[in-house]
C-alpha positions as CSV (number, residue, x, y, z in Angstrom):
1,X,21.3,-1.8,-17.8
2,X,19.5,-4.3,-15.5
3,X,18.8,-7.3,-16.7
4,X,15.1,-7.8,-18.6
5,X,12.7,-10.7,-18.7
6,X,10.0,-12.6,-20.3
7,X,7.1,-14.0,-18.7
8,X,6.7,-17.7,-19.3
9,X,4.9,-18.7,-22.4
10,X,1.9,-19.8,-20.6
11,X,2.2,-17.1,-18.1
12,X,1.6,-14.3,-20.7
13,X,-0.9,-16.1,-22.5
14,X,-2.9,-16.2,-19.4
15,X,-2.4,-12.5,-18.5
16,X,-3.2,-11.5,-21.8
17,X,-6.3,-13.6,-22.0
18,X,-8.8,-10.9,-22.3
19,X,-12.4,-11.9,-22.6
20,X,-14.9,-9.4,-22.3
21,X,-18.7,-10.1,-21.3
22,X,-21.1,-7.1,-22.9
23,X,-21.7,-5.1,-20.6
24,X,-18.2,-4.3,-19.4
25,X,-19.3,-4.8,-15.8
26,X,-19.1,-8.4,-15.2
27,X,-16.3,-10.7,-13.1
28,X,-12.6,-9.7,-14.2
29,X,-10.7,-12.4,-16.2
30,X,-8.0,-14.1,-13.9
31,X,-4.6,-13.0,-13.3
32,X,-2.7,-15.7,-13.0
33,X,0.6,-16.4,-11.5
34,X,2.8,-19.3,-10.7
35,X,2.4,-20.8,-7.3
36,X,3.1,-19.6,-4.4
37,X,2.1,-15.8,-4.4
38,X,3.8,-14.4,-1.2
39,X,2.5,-10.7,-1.7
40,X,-0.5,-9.1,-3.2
41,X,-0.6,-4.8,-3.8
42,X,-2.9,-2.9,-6.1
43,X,-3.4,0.1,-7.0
44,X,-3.9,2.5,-10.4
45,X,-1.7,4.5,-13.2
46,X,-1.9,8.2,-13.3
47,X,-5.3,7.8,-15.4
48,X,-6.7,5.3,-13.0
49,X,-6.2,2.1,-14.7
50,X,-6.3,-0.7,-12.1
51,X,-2.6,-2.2,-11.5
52,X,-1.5,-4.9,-9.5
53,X,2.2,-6.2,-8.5
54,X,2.8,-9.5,-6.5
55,X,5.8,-11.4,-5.7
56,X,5.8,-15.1,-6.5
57,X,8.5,-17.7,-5.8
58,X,9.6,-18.8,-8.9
59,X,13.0,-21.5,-8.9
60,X,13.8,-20.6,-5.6
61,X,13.3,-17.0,-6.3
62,X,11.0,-14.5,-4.9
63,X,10.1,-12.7,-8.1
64,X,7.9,-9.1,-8.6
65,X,5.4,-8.9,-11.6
66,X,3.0,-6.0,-12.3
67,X,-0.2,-6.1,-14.3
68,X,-2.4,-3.4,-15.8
69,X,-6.1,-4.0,-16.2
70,X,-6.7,-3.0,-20.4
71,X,-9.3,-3.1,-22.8
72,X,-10.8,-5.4,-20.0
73,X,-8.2,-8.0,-19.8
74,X,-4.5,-7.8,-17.8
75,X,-1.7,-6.5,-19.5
76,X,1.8,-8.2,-18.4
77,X,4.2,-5.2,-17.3
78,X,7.7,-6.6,-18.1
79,X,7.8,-10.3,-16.8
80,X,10.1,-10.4,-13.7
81,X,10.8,-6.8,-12.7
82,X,13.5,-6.8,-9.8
83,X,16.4,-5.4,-10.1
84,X,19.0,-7.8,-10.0
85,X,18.1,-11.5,-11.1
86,X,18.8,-13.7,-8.2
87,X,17.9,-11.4,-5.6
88,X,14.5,-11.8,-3.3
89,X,11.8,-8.6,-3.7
90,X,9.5,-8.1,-0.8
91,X,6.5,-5.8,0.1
92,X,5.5,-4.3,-3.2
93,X,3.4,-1.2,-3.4
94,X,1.5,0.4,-6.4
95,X,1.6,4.3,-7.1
96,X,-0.3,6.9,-9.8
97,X,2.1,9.2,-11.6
98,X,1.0,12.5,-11.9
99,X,2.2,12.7,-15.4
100,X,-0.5,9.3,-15.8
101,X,1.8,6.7,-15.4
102,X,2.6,4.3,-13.0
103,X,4.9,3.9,-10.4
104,X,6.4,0.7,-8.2
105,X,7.6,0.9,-4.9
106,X,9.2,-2.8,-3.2
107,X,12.4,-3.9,-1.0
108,X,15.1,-6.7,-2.3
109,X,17.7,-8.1,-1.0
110,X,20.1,-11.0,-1.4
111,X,17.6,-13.7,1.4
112,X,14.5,-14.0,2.6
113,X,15.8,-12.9,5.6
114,X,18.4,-9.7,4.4
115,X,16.5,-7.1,2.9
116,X,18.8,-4.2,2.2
117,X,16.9,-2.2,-0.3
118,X,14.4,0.2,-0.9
119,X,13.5,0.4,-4.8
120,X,11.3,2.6,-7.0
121,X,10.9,2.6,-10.6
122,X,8.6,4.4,-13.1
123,X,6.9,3.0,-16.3
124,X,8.0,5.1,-19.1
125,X,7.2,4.9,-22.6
126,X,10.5,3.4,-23.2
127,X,9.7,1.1,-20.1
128,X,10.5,0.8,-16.9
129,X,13.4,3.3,-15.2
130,X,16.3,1.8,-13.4
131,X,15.5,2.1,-9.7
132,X,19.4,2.5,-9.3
133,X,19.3,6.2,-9.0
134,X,16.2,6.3,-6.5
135,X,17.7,3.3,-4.3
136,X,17.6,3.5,-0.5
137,X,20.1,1.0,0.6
138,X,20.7,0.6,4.0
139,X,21.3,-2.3,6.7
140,X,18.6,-3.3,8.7
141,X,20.5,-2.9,11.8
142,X,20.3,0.9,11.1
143,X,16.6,0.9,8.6
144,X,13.4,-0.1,9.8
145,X,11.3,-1.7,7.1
146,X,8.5,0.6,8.0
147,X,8.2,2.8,5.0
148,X,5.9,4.2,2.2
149,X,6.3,5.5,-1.0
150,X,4.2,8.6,-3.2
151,X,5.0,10.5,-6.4
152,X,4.7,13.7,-5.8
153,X,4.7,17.1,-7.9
154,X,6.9,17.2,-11.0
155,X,6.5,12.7,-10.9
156,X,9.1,13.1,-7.6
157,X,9.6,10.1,-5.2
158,X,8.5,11.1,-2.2
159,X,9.6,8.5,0.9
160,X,8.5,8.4,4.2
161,X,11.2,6.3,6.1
162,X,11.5,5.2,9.6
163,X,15.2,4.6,11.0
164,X,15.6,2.5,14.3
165,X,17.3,3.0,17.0
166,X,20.5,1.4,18.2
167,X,23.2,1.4,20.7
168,X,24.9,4.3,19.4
169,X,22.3,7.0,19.0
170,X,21.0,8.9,21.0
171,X,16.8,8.6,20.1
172,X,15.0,5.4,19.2
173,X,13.6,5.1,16.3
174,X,13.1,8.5,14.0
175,X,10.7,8.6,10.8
176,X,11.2,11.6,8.5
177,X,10.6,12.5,4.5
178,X,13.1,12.0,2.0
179,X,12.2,14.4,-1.1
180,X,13.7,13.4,-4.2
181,X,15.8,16.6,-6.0
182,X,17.0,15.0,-9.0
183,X,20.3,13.5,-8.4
184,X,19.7,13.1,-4.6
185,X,17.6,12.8,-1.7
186,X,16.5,15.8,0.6
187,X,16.2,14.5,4.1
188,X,14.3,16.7,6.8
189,X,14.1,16.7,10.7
190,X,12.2,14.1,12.3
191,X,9.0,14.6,12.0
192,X,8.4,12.7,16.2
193,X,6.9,15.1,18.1
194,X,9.5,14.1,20.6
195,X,12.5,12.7,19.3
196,X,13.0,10.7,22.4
197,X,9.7,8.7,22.2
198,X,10.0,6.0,19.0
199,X,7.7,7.0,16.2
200,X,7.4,4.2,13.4
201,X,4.9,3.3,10.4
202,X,5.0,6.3,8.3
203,X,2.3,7.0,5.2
204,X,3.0,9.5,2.8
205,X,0.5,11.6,0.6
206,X,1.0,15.1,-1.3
207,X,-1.6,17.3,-0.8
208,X,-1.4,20.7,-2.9
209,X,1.9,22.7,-2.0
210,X,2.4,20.4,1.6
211,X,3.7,16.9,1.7
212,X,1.7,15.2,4.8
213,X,2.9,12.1,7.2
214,X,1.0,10.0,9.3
215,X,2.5,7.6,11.5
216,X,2.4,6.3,15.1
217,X,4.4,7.7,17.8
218,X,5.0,5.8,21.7
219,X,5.6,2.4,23.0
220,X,4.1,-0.6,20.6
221,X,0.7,-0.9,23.0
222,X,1.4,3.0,24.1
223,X,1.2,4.8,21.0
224,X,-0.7,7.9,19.0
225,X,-1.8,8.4,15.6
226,X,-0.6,11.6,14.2
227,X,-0.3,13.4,10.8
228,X,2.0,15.8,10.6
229,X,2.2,18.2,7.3
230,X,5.6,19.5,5.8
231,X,5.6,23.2,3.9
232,X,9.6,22.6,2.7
233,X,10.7,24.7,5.8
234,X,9.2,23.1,9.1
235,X,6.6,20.9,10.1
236,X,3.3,21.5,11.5
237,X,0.5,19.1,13.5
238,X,-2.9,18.7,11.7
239,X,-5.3,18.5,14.2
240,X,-5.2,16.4,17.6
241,X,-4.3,12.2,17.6
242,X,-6.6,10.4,15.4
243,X,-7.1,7.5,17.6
244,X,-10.0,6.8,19.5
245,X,-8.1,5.6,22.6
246,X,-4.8,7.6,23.8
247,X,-1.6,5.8,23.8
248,X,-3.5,2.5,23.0
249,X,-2.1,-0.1,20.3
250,X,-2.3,1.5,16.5
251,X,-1.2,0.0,13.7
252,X,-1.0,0.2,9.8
253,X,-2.2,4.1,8.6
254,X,-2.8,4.9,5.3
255,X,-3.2,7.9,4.8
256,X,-4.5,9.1,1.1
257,X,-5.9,12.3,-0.6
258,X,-10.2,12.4,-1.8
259,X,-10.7,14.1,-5.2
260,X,-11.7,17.1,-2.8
261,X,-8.2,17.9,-1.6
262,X,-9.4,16.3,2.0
263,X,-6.9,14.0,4.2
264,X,-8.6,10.7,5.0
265,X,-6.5,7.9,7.2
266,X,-7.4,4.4,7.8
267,X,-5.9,2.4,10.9
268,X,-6.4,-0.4,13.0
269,X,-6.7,0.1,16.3
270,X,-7.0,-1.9,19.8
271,X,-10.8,-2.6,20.0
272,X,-10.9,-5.2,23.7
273,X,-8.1,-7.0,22.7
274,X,-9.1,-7.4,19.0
275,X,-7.7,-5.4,16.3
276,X,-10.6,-2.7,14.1
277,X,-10.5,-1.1,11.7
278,X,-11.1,3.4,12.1
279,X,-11.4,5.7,8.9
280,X,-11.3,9.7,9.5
281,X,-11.3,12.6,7.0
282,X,-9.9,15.9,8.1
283,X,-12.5,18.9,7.4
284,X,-9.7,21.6,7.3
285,X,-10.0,22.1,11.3
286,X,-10.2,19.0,12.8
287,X,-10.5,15.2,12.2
288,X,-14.0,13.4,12.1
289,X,-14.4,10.0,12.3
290,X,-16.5,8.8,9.9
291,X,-18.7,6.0,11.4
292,X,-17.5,3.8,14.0
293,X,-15.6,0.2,13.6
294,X,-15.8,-0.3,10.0
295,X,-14.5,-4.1,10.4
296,X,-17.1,-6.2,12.4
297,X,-16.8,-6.2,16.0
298,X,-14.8,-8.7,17.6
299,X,-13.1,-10.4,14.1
300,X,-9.9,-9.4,14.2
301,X,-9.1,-6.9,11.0
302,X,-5.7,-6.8,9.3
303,X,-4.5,-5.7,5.5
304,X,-5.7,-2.2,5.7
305,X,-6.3,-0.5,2.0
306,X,-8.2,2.8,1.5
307,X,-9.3,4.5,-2.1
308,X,-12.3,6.6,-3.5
309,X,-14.8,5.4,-5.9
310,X,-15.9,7.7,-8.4
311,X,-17.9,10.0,-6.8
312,X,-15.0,10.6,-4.1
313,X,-16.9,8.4,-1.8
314,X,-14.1,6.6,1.3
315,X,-13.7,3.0,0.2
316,X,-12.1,0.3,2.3
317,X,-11.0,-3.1,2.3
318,X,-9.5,-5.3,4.8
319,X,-8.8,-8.5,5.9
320,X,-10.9,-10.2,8.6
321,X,-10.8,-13.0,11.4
322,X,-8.5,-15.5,12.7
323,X,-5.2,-17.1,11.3
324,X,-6.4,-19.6,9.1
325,X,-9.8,-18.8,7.9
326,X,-9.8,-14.9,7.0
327,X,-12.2,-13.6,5.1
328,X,-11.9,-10.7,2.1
329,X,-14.3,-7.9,3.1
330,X,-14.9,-4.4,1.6
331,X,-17.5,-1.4,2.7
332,X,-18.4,2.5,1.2
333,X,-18.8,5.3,3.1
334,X,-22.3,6.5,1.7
335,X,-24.9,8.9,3.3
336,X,-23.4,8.9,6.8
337,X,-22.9,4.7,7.0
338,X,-20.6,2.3,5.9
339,X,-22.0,0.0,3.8
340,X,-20.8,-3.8,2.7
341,X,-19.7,-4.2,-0.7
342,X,-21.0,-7.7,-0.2
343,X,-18.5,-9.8,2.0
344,X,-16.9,-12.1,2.5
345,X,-15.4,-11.5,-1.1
346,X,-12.8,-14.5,-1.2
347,X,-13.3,-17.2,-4.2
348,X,-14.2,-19.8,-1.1
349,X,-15.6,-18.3,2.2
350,X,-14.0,-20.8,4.3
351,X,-10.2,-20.2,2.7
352,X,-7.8,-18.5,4.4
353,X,-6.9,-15.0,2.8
354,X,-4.9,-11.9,3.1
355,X,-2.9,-8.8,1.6
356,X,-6.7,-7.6,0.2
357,X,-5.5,-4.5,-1.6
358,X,-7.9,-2.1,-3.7
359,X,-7.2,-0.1,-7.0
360,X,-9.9,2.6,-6.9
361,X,-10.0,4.7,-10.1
362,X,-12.4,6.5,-12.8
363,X,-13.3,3.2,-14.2
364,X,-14.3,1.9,-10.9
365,X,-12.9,-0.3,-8.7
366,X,-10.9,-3.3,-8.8
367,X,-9.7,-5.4,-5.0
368,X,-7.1,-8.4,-5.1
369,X,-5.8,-10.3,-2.7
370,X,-4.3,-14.0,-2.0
371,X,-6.1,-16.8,-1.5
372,X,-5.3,-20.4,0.0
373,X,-6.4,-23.0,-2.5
374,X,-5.9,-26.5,-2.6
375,X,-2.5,-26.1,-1.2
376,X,-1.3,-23.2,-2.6
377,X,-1.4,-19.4,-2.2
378,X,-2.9,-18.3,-5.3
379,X,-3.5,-14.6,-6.9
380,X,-7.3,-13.1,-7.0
381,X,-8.7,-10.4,-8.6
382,X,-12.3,-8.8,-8.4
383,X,-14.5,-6.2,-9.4
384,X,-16.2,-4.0,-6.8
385,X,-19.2,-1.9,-8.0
């Protein structure tokens, strides 16, 4: 049994503070967390309840916790939530169960600089699973950390992993599914159009019977947004590249599912030498962008995170503008423009921010993020209407 821990008494206290203004639409309570916060995701249970995980070093320690946004205050989700005690978790991610429960996706390893695992665990009604089973453990001289994380049909894992290159293979780097079948993982063919060109950055979604990928393929400043769609037998292209240059830089798709059944990706892409952020929803033939640059022009964009509001409506949020002073910005995509959702968002407009992540669900809409204050990266959480 991995080992199990309690928040600190004054930790729990303040993520169970849950005061409630009538009217139920007014600023979230805090969700506080020991300094320093290294890494912010969010995202929502199977019933779209906002959740959000973060690492924070704690004695030396690079620690995971999860919260769950209830009866309009946080919910703690098990206190420290890696798998072995003195090891370092990295990257979190935040998933929706299909069976309504929640799912978290995050590397650890034994330091800062050596992570060797890929973990997933589910939150039960006996609590959380071991991620032993699920665990993807591999070297990084033969893994990429370029990965992503969906439960699919039946509450499967569903991972799209990228595996680099080395001396002794023939291709560069190869990204391909790994389908979870119960007591193992099903591994297909590379899903690289051409195995000898490196493909990298893979985002996994199910949509009905097909599980899709989108990821970029070609040199680092030469590369091609794809999504590729696999049936269980063979995969198949949907649609031309997504991005608005050929071979130009791409980075960061995420790729996720509207209420409608409809594929929408958001990316960055090379914009005159500054980084913008793209959204496009496939219609069932091709891919349409939807707008133009969503991020403002020339401010460099960075933490890419797409959801749906409930009216299915494309919502993003990203980070925006240079090291040291990036701001927390969020838009809609609503009758044929994208709309601000009132940026900059950050506590203090002149802090530095990043990892802005959004939990869009039925009871709207919830975006966090880090924040430097006074010294310190501290955790933020905010409403979005």
């Amino acid at each position: 049994m991995r080992p199990r821990f309690r928040p600190p008494a004054v930790l729990a206290m303040l993520l169970l503070a849950a005061p409630v203004v009538a009217g139920g639409r007014d600023p979230l309570p805090p969700l506080s967390s020991p300094d320093p916060v290294l890494a912010v995701a969010a995202g929502t249970d199977g019933q779209g309840r906002a959740v959000v995980a973060w690492i924070a070093r704690e004695a030396g320690l690079e620690h995971l916790h999860a919260a769950r946004l209830s009866g309009g205050g946080w919910q703690d989700l098990g206190g420290v939530l890696n798998e072995k005690a003195r090891s370092n978790a990295a990257k979190p991610t935040v998933h929706p169960g299909p069976d309504g429960s929640v799912w978290l996706a995050w590397e650890e390893g034994s330091g800062a600089a050596h992570i060797d695992s890929y973990l997933m665990s589910n939150l039960t009604p006996d609590g959380w699973t071991s991620p032993a089973p699920y665990a993807l453990r591999r070297n990084l001289s033969d893994a990429g950390r370029s990965r992503s994380f969906v439960a699919g049909g039946g509450n499967r894992p569903l991972v799209g992993w990228t595996d680099i290159g080395t001396l002794g293979r023939t291709f560069p780097s190869l990204v391909s599914l790994r389908v979870w079948r119960g007591a193992d993982w099903q591994v297909t063919p590379p899903v690289n159009l051409d195995p000898r060109i490196p493909a990298f950055m893979p985002s996994v979604a199910q949509a009905g019977a097909d599980v899709l990928l989108a990821y970029v393929e070609g040199a680092t400043a030469q590369s091609d947004l794809w999504v590729r769609a696999w049936n269980g037998r063979a995969w198949r292209t949907l649609g031309g590249r997504l991005n608005v240059r050929p071979r130009t830089y791409v980075f960061l798709p995420q790729l996720r599912i509207d209420p409608a059944g409809r594929p929408v990706v958001a990316w960055l892409e090379d914009h005159g030498g500054i980084d913008a952020l793209h959204v496009s929803r496939w219609d069932g033939s091709v891919w349409r962008r939807l707008g133009g640059v969503v991020s403002t022009p020339g401010r460099l964009a960075s933490s890419v995170s797409l959801g749906f509001d409930v009216w299915g409506r494309p919502v993003v949020a990203w980070n925006e503008g240079p090291d040291g002073s990036r701001t927390v910005q969020a838009a809609r995509w609503d009758a044929g423009h994208w709309m601000s959702l009132g940026g900059p968002l950050n506590v203090d407009p002149r802090a530095d921010t990043d990892h802005a992540s959004l939990a869009a669900g039925r009871p709207g809409m919830v975006l966090a993020w880090r924040e430097f204050m006074g010294g310190h990266w501290s955790l933020q959480v905010r409403r979005l209407e």
